[in-house]
N, C-alpha and C positions, 0 to 999 in steps of 0.2 A: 052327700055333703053339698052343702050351699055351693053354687058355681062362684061366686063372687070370694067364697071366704077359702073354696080348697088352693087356688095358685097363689098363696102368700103363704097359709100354711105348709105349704109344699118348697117354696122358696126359703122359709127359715129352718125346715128340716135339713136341708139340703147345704142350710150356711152351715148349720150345727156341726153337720158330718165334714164338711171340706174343714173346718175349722177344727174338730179331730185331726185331719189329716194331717194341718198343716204345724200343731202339737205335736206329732207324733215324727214329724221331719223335723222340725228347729229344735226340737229337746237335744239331739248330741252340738248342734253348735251353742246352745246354752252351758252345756255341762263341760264342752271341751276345753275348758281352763283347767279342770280337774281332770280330765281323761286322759288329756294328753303326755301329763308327765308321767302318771302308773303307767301307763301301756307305751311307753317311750315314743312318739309319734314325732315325727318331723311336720312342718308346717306344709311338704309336700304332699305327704303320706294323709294331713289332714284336707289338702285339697281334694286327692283319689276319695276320700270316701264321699264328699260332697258327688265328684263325677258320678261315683259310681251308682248314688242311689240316683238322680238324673237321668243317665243312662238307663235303666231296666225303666226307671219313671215315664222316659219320652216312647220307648218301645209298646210299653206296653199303652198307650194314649194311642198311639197310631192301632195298633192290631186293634185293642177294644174300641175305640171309637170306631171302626169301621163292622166290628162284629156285632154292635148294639143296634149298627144300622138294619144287619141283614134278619139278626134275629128279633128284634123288636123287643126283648127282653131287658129293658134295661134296669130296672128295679133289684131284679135279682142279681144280678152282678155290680150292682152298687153293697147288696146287702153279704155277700162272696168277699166281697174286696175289705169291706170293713172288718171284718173275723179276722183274713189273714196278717192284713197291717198293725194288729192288735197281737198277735203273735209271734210280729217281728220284733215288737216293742220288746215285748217278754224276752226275748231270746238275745236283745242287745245289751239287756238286763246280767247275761251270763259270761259272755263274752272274755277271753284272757290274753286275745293277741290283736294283730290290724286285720290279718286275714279274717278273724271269725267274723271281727265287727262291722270289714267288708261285705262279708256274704247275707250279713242281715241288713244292712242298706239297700243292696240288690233284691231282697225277696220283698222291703217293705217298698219299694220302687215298682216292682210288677205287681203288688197288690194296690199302689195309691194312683198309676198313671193313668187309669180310666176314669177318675169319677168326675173330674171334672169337666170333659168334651160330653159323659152323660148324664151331668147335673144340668149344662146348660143347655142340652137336646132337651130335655124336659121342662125345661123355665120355656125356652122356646115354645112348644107346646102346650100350654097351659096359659100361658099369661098375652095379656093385649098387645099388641105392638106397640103403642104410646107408652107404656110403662117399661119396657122390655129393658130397655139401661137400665133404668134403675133397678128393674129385679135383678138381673144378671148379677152389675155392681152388688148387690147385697148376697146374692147367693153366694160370689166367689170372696170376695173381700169382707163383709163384715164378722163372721163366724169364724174366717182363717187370721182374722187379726186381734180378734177378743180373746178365742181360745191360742191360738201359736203363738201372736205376736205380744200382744199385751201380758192376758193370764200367764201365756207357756215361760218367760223368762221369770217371773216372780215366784211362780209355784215348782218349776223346774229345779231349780238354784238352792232358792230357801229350802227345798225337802230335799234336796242332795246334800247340801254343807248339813242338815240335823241327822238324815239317817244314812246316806250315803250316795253316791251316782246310780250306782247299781237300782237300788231299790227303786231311784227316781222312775227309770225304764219303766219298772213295774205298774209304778202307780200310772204311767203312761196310756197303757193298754188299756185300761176300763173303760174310758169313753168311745172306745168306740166299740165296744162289747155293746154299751148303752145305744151308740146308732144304730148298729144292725137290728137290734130290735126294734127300736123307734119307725125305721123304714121298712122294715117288713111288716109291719101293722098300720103304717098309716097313709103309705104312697103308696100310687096303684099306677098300673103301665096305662101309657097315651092310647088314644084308639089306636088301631092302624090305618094307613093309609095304602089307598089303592096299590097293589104289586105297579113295579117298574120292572122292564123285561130287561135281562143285564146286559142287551147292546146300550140301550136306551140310556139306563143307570149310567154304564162307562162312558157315553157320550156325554152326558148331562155333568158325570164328575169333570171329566176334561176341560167342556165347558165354564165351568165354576174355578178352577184355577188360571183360567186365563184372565180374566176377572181381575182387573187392575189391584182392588185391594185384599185381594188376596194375598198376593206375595209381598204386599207391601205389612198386609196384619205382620205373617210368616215372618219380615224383619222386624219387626218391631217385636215381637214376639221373642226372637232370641235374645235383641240387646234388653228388655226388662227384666227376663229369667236371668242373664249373666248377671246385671245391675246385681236384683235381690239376691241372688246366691254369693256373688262375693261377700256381700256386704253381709247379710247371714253368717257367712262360714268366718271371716277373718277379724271384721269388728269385734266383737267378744275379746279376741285375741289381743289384739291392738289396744285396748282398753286397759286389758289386766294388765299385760307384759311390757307395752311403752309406757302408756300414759300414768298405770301405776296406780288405776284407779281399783280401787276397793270390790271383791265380786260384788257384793249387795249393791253397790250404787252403781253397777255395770248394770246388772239386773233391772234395773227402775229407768236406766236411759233408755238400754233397748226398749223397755216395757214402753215408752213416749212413743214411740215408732208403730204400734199397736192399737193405742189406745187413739193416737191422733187418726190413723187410718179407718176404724170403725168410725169415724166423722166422714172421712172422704169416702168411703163406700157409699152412702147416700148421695154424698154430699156432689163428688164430681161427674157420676152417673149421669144422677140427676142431669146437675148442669149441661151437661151435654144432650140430654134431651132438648133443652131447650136452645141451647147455644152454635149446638151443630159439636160431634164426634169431633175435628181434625183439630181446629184452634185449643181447644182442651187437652185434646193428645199433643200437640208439639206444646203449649206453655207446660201443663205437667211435664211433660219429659224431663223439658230444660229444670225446672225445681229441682230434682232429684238430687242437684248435682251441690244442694244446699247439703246434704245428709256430709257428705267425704270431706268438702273445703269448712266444713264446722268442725270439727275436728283434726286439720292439718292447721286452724286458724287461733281458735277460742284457745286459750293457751291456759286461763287462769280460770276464773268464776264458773262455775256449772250450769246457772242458770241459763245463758247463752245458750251454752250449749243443748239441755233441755232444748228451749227453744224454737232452734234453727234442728233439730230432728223431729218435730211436731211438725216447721213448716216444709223439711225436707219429705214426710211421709206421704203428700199429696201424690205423690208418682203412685200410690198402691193404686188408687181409683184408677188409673191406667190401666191398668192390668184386664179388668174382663173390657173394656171397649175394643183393646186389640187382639186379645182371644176370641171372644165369643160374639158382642154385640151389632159390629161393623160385620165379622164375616156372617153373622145370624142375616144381617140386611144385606148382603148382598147375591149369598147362595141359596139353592131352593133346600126346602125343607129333607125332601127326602137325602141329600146328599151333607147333611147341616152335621151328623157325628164323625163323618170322613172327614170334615173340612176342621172341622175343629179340633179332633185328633191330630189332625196334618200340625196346625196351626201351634195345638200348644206342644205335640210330639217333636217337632223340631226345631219348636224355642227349646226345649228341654236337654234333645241332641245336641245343639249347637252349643246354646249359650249355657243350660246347667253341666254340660259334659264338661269342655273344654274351659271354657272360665275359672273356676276353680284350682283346677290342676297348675294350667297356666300363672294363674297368680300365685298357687302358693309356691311357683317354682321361682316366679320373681321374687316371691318375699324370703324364701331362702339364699337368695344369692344378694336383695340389694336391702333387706328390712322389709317389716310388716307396715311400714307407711306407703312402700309403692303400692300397695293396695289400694290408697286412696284415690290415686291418681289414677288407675284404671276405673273404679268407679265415675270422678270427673269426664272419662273419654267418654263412658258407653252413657254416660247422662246426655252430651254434647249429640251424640249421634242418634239418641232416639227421634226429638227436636227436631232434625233437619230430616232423620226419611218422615216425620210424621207430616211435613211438608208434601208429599208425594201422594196422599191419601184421597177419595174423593168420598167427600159428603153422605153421609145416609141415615142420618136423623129424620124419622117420618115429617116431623113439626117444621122443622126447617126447610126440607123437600118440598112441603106442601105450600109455604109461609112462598117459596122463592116461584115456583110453576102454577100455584092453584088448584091443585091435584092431589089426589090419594097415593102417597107414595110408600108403600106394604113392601114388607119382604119379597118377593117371589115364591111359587106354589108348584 
């Protein structure tokens, strides 16, 4: 295949399947307006299942990113991962208590928490450096917000309120029955690269977390996964049960939040190509916090509100700069699936674990609006460590020293 033409075709295959994935996690906070009261669910008990798929999510990012490193097989266990999350869907589909619907969060959490540190080990390889934001941006964010964000609330909702929630599950699973194929027939594994001897590797990994924006990704990293998971899990909520809005036009707000973000996957990428990673990542951050005070504010007209969660969605383009893009520029290749497993494994631990639970233990004791106000905090804090970050846009590296400033090899 054309050199030119296969890492684009390889980047949109790869949105398609993350954007599976990210269908196949938001479909229970779409449908939990309806789940909640069959299966008697406290707003706590709805935080645990956010945890708990999180939990097996970030585990399994950490093991598989580091096992994709050593066995170089990453295709096939993207094409492994797809079948099984496709099976969890089904089986969330059956479900008759919290426990069951528990334990399919957890098995769809160990099949979805690798593909992403090996969707962007591969964008990484395959694509230019100059371009690399913006691939990534579109690998992680366009596909997870067409199909999760935008599609997943419209299609989710409207085929649950006509056939039921159950069956929703069902129609859940097919896309990605449809990736595993797509990527076993048309993605091929990277070359390899030279063996690393495992003093070397360990060295080299140790090396790469000392690495100033490393731990600083690794924060930022947790405060955006908490951000999206609250607002995932409890918005829906807050929606139907305070504000008293209609499912269907719950359905079409969240969908803004989707449909505006498929703009900002190119969109703020990009920009930071050009503009320089940090100033992007702290003004995005601080937006985010448009999404929670539009709704504690907008009291009456909907449009507003519309609106101000179009301009709140810009925070998604954040999301692979401080997963993937920044740590892709500042660690070496061979060590790029560890750092990235690290990276989104313990955003996932930190902020999809704990976040959730936490909140919905707040919102059972003080109402489902304190949820807003913790999304306000973790907006304000992304902002200020994104402050802490050091530069690693090629174009700008090169624009400020006169030099070819490349990832490291």
């Amino acid at each position: 295949m054309n050199k030119r033409v296969y890492p684009w075709l390889l980047v949109t295959l790869l949105s398609f399947n993350f954007g599976v994935v990210y269908f196949d996690r938001n479909a229970l906070n779409f449908l939990m307006p309806l789940i909640q009261p069959e299966l008697n669910l406290s707003n706590r008990e709805v935080g645990i299942l956010a945890s708990a798929l999180a939990l097996s999510w970030a585990l399994a990012g950490l093991l598989v990113g580091r096992l994709s490193d050593l066995l170089r097989r990453r295709k096939i266990i993207l094409v492994v991962a797809a079948v099984i999350f496709s099976v969890a869907s089904v089986l969330a589909g059956w479900v008759n208590s919290f426990a069951m619907l528990c334990a399919t969060r957890l098995l769809m959490g160990i099949a979805e928490g690798g593909v992403m540190p090996i969707t962007q080990a591969l964008v990484a390889s395959e694509v230019a450096p100059e371009h690399r934001g913006l691939a990534m941006g579109v690998a992680q964010c366009f596909g997870s917000n067409l199909l999760g964000n935008f599609l997943g609330p419209l299609v989710a909702i409207n085929f649950a309120l006509a056939y039921g929630w159950r069956r929703a599950f069902f129609l859940a699973a097919v896309p990605g029955l449809v990736a595993a194929c797509l990527l076993q027939w048309l993605v091929r594994e990277p070359p390899r690269e030279p063996a690393v001897p495992r003093p070397a590797a360990s060295s080299a990994l140790a090396a790469s977390l000392r690495q100033r924006n490393v731990p600083v990704c690794i924060g930022l990293s947790i405060l955006l996964v908490a951000f999206v998971v609250v607002f995932a899990t409890f918005t829906p909520l807050y929606l139907v049960r305070v504000r008293g809005m209609d499912q269907s036009v719950m359905g079409w707000l969240m969908s803004m939040w989707g449909l505006a973000s498929m703009f900002y996957a190119f969109a703020v990428p990009g920009a930071s190509d050009r503009l320089g990673r940090k100033p992007i990542v702290i003004s995005m951050g601080l937006a985010a916090a448009l999404l929670p005070l539009s709704m504690l504010f907008v009291e009456h007209a909907l449009w507003p509100l519309f609106a101000m969660f179009v301009l709140g969605a810009v925070v998604s383009g954040v999301f692979p700069l401080a997963m993937a893009t920044i740590p892709s520029e500042t660690v070496p290749n061979r060590e790029l699936g560890t750092v990235l497993g690290l990276t989104m494994g313990l955003g996932e631990i930190v902020g999809g674990v704990f976040s959730p639970t936490i909140a919905g233990w707040v919102a059972d004791a003080q109402g489902l609006k304190s949820t807003l106000w913790v999304m306000v905090g973790l907006s304000l804090a992304t902002g200020a460590l994104g402050c802490f970050l050091e530069e690693t846009a090629p174009r700008v590296l090169h624009g400020r020293q006169g030099g070819s400033m490349l990832r490291p090899t």
